[in-house]
C-alpha positions in Angstrom: -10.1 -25.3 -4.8 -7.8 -22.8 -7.3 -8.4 -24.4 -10.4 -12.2 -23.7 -11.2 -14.7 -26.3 -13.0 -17.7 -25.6 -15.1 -20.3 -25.4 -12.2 -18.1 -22.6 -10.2 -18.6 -19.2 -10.1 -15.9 -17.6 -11.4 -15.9 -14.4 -9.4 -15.3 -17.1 -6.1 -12.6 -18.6 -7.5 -9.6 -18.2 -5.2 -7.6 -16.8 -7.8 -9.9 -13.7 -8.5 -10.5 -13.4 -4.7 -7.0 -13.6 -4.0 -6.2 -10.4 -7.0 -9.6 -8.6 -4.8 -7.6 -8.6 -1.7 -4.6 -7.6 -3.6 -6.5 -4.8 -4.9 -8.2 -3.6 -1.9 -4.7 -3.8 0.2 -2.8 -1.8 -2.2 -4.8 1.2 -0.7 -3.7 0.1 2.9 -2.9 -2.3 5.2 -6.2 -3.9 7.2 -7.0 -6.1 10.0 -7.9 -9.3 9.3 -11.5 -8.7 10.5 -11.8 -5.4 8.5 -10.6 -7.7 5.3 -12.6 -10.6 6.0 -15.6 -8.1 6.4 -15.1 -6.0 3.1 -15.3 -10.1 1.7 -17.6 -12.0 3.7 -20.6 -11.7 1.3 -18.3 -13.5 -1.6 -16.5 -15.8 0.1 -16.8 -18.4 3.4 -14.5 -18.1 5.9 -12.5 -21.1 4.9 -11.8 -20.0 1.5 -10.9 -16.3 2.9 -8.3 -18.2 5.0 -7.2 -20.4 2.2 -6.4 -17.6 -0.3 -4.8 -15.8 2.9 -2.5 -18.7 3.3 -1.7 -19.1 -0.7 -0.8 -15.5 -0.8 1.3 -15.1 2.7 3.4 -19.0 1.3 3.7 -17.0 -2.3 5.2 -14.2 -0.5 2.2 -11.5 -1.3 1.3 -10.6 1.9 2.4 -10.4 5.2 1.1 -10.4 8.5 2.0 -9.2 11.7 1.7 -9.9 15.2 -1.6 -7.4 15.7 -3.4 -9.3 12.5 -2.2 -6.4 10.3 -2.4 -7.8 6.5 -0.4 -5.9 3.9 1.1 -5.9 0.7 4.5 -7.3 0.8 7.0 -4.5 0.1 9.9 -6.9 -1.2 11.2 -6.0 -4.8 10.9 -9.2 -6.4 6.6 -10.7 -5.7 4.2 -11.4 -7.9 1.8 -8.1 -7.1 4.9 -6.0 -8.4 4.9 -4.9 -12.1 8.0 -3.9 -12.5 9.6 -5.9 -10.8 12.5 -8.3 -13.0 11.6 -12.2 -11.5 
């Protein structure tokens, strides 16, 4: 679920999971078992893979075709500052 309720933990939200894995890839690109690793104590597997998939359709990330998972390097996403959307 994105939008939280009053029983949810706000540090599992998918939102501030999906800003963690934004965080921790603007260091470097990572497998997708070395990301779901550095996460697995915060987050199933299904909502790792659901915040994966919001970020890759929102154009965040990308992957590749050996499960690498980085930033998206295109001018105009949401992870970029200074960017003029």
């Amino acid at each position: 679920m994105i939008l939280h309720n009053k029983y949810e933990d706000i540090s599992r939200n998918a939102f501030v999971l999906g800003a963690d894995i934004i965080g921790f890839l603007r260091k470097d690109a990572a497998t997708l078992n070395n990301l779901f690793s550095h996460f697995h104590n915060s987050i199933s597997f299904t909502n790792f893979l659901n915040v994966l998939t919001f970020l890759y359709i929102a154009g965040i990330i990308d992957i590749d075709k050996n499960k690498h998972v980085f930033l998206n390097e295109a001018e105009k996403t949401l992870h970029n500052p200074n960017s003029n959307i």
